[in-house]
Every structure is written in structure tokens, then in C-alpha cells.
N, C-alpha and C positions, 0 to 999 in steps of 0.2 A: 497496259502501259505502265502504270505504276507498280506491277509485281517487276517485272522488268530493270528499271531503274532501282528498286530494292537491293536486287538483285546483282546488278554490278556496284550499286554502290558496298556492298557486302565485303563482295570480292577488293572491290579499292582498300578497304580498311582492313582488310587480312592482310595484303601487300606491304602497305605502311606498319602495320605489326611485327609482321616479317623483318624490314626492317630493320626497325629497334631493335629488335629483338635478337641479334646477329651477332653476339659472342658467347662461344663455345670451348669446349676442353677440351685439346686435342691431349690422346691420348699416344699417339707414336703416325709417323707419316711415313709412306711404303710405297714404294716402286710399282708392286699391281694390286688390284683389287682384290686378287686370290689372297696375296697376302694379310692385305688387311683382313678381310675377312674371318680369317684362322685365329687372329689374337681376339678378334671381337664375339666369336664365340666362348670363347674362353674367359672374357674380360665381365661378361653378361652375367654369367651364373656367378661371377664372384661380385660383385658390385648390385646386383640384381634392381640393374636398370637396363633399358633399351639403349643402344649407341646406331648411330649409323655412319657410314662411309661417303664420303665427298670428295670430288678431286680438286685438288688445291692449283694454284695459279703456275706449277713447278712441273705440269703435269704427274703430280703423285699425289697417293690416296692418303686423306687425315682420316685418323678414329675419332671420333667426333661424341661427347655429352654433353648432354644439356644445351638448352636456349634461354641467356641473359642477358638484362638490360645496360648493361658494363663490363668492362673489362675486369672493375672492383669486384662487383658480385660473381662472380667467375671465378677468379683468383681467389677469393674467400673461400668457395663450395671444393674449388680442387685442392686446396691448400688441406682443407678437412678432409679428407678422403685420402692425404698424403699422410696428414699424421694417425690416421687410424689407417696405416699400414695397408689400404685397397689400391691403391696405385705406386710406384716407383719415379717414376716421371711424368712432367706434363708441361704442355704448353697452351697458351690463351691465342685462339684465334677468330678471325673475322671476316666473312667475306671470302675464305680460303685466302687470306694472309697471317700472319703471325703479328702479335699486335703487345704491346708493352703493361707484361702484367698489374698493374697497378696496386694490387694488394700484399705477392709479394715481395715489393719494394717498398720500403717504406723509406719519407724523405726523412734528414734530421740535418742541424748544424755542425760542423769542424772545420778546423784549419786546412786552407789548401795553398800551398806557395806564402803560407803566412797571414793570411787574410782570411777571417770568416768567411764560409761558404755554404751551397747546400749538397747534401751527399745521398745517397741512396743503400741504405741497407737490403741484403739478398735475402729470404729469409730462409731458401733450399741451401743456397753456397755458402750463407751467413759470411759473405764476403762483403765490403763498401767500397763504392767506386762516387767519383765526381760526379755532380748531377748539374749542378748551375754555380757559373764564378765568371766575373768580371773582374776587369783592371780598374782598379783604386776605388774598386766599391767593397765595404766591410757589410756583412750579414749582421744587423742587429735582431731580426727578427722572421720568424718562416710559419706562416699560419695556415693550414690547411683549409682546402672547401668540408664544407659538412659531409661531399660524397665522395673525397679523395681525389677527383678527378684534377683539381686545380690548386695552386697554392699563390699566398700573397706573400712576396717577399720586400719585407724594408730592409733598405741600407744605406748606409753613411759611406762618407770617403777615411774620416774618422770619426772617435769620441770617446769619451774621459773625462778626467776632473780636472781642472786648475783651479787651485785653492780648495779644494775640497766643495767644486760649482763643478756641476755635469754640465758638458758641450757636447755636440751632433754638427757635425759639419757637413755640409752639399747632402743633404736626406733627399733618397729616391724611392719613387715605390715600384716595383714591379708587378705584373701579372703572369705566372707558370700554367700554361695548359699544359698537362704531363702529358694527352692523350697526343699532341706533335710535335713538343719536344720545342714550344717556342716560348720566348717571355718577352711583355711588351714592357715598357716603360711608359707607368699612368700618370703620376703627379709629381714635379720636386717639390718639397715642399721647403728646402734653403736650410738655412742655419739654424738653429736654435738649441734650446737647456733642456729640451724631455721629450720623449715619443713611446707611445705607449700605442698597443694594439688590440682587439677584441674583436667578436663575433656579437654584434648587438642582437641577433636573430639567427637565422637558417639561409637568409636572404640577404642578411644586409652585413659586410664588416665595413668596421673602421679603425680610422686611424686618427689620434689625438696630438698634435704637434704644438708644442709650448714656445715661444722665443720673447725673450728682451725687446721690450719698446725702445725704437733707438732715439726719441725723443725727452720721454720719460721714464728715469731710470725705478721707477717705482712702479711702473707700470707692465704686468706682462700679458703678451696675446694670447688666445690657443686658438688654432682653426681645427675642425672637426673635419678629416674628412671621408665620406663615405663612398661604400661602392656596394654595384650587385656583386650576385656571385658569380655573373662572367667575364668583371674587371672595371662594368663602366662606372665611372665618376659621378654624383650626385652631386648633390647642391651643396657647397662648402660650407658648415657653418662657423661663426666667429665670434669667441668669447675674449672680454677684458677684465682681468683681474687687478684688484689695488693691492700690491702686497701688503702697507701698513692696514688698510682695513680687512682685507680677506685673508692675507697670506699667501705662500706660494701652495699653487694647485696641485692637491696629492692624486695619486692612481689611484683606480676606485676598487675595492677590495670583491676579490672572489665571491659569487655567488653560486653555495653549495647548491645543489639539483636535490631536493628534499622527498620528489614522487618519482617514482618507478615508470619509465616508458610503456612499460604493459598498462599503469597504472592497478595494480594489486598491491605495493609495498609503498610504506612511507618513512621514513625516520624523524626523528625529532630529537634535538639537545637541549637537554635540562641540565642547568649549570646550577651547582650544590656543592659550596664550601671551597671553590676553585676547581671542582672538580665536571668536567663534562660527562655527561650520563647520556648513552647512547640508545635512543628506545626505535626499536621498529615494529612499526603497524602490517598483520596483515589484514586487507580489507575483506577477503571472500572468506575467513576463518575468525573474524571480527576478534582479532587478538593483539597483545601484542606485550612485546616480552623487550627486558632490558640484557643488551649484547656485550655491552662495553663500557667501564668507567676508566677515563684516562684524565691525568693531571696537566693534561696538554691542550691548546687549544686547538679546537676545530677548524681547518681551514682552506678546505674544498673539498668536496665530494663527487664522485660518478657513479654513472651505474651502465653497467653494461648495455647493448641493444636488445635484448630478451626483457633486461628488468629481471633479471634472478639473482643476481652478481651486481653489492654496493661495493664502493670505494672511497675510505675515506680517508684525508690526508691533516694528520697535526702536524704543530709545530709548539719548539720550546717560545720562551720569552726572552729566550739569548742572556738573561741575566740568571746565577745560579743561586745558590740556597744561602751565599755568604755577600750579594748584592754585587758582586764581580760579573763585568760582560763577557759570557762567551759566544762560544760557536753556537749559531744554532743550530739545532737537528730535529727529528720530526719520527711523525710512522705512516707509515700507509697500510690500511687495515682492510686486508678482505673480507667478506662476509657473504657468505651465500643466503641469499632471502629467502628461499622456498624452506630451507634445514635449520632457519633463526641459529645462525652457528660461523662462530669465526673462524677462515681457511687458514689462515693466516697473517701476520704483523710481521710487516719489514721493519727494521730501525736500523739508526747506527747513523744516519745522512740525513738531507734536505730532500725531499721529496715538492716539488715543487712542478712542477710540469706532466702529466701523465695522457698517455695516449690510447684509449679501447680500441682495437684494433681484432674486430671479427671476437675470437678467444683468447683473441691475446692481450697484455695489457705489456704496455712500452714505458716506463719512468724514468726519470732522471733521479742519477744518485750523485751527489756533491755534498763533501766535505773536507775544506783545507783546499789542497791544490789538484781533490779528483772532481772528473765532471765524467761520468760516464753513464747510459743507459742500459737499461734491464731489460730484458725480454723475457716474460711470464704468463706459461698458459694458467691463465684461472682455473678451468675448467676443469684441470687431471692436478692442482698443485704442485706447478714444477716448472721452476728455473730453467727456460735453453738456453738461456746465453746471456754475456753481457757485450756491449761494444763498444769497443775504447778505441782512440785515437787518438795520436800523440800531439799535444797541443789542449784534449780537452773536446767534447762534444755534448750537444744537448737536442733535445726536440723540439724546442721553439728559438732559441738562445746560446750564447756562452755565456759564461759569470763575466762580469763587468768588471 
């Protein structure tokens, strides 16, 4: 009796496996099964993986690789197999339907009908199209889930300075499941002078909303508010500040990622004479060697999802060698960890926003009146593309 009940319970959990497990790469969809068949011999000895044949919901045959946990992880593995030249085409599918690549599209901000919006870069057509925009709502902000699948979108009706005082007027927050294409509306959080956003975890973002006490002009609020990562609201919390004793409440500064995901590499900045000194540790070769001295400050860093590939981003002090304020500008500095060797240094802009994305890495370049993003394979050192849009575009943002 008990081998028995093993026994289907086995089967139940292969099923629910199955499941999950339910997106695939189709490699071209065909009228008959002879059809397919023909390219999938062909497609095997080049790719030297097993494919198999499905009939899709259209009564026609998909070529079908691999089984993953997303549509993300999918788009990732085809996207690589794209750019190392083993495939020509491909689509993400599900269940024998065709199902919305997630990896490659990547979302970003720009103007649509004149209003901050969110847009979707292609990354085969390297074409952008509208992704999400309302009436009288302006994009301040677009922050992705840790696994792509979702994004949190704030916005305002407007916002700006008078008198050189930031305002945010009617701030809403949204929720984007990219996987149907719906967004709710989580919290308003009303009026106020600052909104700022972050990822406190893997599990938890939040959103920081500052306003004017309208009884006491010295007094300002901030509510905290948080959410999982599948949109729901937590507990609000509520801070009051005295500006003559505390001041007004500043955003809390970047915290570089100092250890390596694999956990093998570490870096560390030694500051000597104004100058930052870039050292990285490897731990399995108990070494560690000095990469980089830059006159610039340190002021965020990544590392790829391997942990092979650091990133790190300066910036000037906006003031120059004759005490005059300028422009600031920055670098962002690759560095491959396993080769203690740097791929390369971008400069010339403000690098302030950057996005890992599989091998690719996504940055925003701004300076003066450009806002436009970088599209960079780490991996082979090479620039595909940048993406501009007239009005200006960012990965999390527009300049203010």
C-alpha cells in the first residue's frame, strides 16, 4: 500500500514539474510533422542538442528546445545561441502558444504624446515600441522585479521645482505583470516634495514619499511604503522629521555589491591622496592584485550573474581644478575577474543607472541635453547599439 501511494505521489510531482517547467524555444512552426522533422535533423548536429516536435494550438508543428522555468530564462539561452550565430530565428513558447519574450524586450523610460512613459526595446529588431502610458500620469520612475517578470511603476500627474523646492503632484503607484500585459494601481500616495525608490531585498521594494506638514511649516513626513514582489502593500511606515533640528531628509546613497555572486571575487577601495585604488581579491587563488587607480569617486558597482564580470561606476565632484561648477561626468569600468584585467572604460557622461541583463549590460549615457542608453555585450567587448528617442530616454528615469 505504501509502495503504491509513493508511487503516484511521484507521478503527481513530475506532473506539477512539467508544469513549471513549460517554456520552450521554438525554433520555426510547420504545416506537417514531415516538415518539421527535416529541419530538426539538420538543426541537431548543428546545435548538438535534442529538439523535439509538438503540435501547437494552430494545428501546426513547433521545433521545440529546451525546458524553462520563464519565459526570461528562455529568451536568455535563445538570445545566446542567436548571437553565436546557431540559430537565425526564434520564438518563446508555452503550452503550444507563443508567449511574450521577456528577455528580449527590455522595458526603459521616454516620451510618448509628451509625457514620460514605459517603452520596450526589441533586442533582434532593435526596434521600441509603447509598453505602458496613461492619461495625465508622468513616469517618474520604472524599477524592475529581480526576475524581470514584473515591474513597479511610480508616477505623478506632474513635478518640478518652484523656487528651486521640488513638488510631485497626485503620485500613484502601479504594479506591470509583463507576463499578461496588465497593471494595477497599488497606492496614491497624494502630493508631496520627494519620492525616491529602491529594492530593500530580492523580496521587498519600496517606495519613500516625503510631504510638507500642513500644519507645521517645519515639519516634514515621510511614509515608507513597501511591497512584495507580487505588488502587495505592507505595512506603511511613518517618519517625522524637524528640519531646523535634522534637516531635510536626503536619498540614501548607492550601496556598491563588494562580493562576487559566485562568491570567488571581492574588491575593495583604498582611498590614498584623493585617489581611489581598486583592489580585487581572488579567494580560490588566495591573491589579489591592484586593477585601477582613478581620481574619481567610487559610486556603484555590479557584477554580472556568473560573478566573472565587475562594474564599476565613478563620478566627478562637478567642481573643476579652478573651483568652478561643472558638468558632471563619470566612467564605468569593466573588468573581467577571472583575467584581474580591465575590458574596458567608457567615459565622456554620467553613467548613473546600469542594467545586467544576461551578457549584456544596458547604461544610461547623459550629458547636457543627451539622455540615451547603451547596449553592451561584455562578454565579446562590443557595442550593439545605442537607443535614442527624441525627447530623451533612461532605464529607470528621465533627467528632471
Amino acid at each position: 500500500m505504501s509502495l503504491i501511494m509513493s508511487e503516484c505521489t511521484k507521478s503527481r510531482n513530475d506532473i506539477d514539474q512539467d508544469y513549471k517547467i513549460a517554456y520552450s524555444i521554438s525554433l520555426g512552426e510547420f504545416k506537417t510533422q514531415e516538415e518539421a522533422a527535416k529541419i530538426k535533423s539538420t538543426l541537431e548536429n548543428k546545435l548538438n542538442s535534442t529538439l523535439r516536435i509538438e503540435k501547437s494550438n494552430k494545428n501546426k508543428y513547433h521545433l521545440l528546445l529546451g525546458k524553462f522555468t520563464s519565459s526570461f530564462e528562455a529568451g536568455e539561452n535563445a538570445f545566446n545561441l542567436y548571437t553565436n550565430s546557431l540559430i537565425l530565428d526564434y520564438k518563446i513558447v508555452r503550452n503550444g502558444k507563443l508567449v511574450d519574450d521577456l528577455f528580449t524586450n527590455v522595458l526603459f523610460v521616454a516620451k510618448y504624446l509628451g509625457r514620460p512613459s514605459v517603452y520596450s526595446y526589441n533586442l533582434l529588431t532593435k526596434q521600441s515600441s509603447i509598453e505602458w502610458s496613461k492619461w495625465q500620469r508622468k513616469v517618474i520612475s520604472l524599477n524592475y522585479s529581480p526576475n524581470k517578470e514584473s515591474a513597479f511603476i511610480t508616477t505623478a500627474f506632474s513635478y518640478g521645482r518652484e523656487s528651486s523646492f521640488p513638488y510631485v503632484h497626485e503620485v500613484r503607484i502601479y504594479f506591470l505583470n509583463r507576463a499578461n500585459e496588465q497593471s494595477d494601481e497599488l497606492a496614491e500616495p497624494g502630493d508631496g516634495v520627494q519620492l525616491y525608490t529602491y529594492w530593500e531585498s530580492n523580496d521587498t521594494f519600496k517606495v519613500n514619499f516625503t510631504k510638507l506638514d500642513t500644519i507645521n511649516s517645519k515639519i516634514v513626513l515621510q511614509n515608507i511604503y513597501p511591497f512584495d514582489i507580487n505588488g502587495k502593500l505592507g505595512f506603511i511606515q511613518n517618519r517625522k522629521y524637524d528640519l531646523l533640528q535634522h534637516g531635510f531628509p536626503t536619498t540614501p546613497k548607492r550601496k556598491p555589491v563588494y562580493l562576487s555572486p559566485n562568491k570567488n571575487f571581492q574588491f575593495r577601495n583604498v582611498q590614498s591622496e584623493n585617489e581611489s585604488n581598486i583592489y580585487l581579491k581572488n579567494f580560490k587563488q588566495r591573491s589579489e592584485e591592484l586593477v585601477i587607480t582613478t581620481k574619481r569617486n567610487i559610486n556603484d558597482a555590479r557584477w554580472s550573474k556568473d560573478g566573472n564580470f565587475l562594474f564599476i561606476i565613478t563620478n566627478d565632484s562637478a567642481v573643476d581644478s579652478k573651483g568652478i561648477k561643472a558638468e558632471k561626468t563619470g566612467e564605468l569600468i569593466i573588468i573581467n575577474a577571472i583575467k584581474m584585467k580591465i575590458v574596458r572604460i567608457f567615459s565622456g557622461f554620467q553613467f548613473e543607472n546600469v542594467l545586467v541583463h544576461g551578457k549584456l549590460l544596458f547604461f544610461d549615457e547623459r550629458l547636457k541635453d543627451i539622455a540615451q542608453i547603451a547596449v553592451y555585450d561584455y562578454t565579446r567587448d562590443k557595442l550593439l547599439n545605442t537607443i535614442f528617442v527624441y525627447g530623451g530616454c533612461g532605464l529607470n528615469n528621465l533627467p528632471m
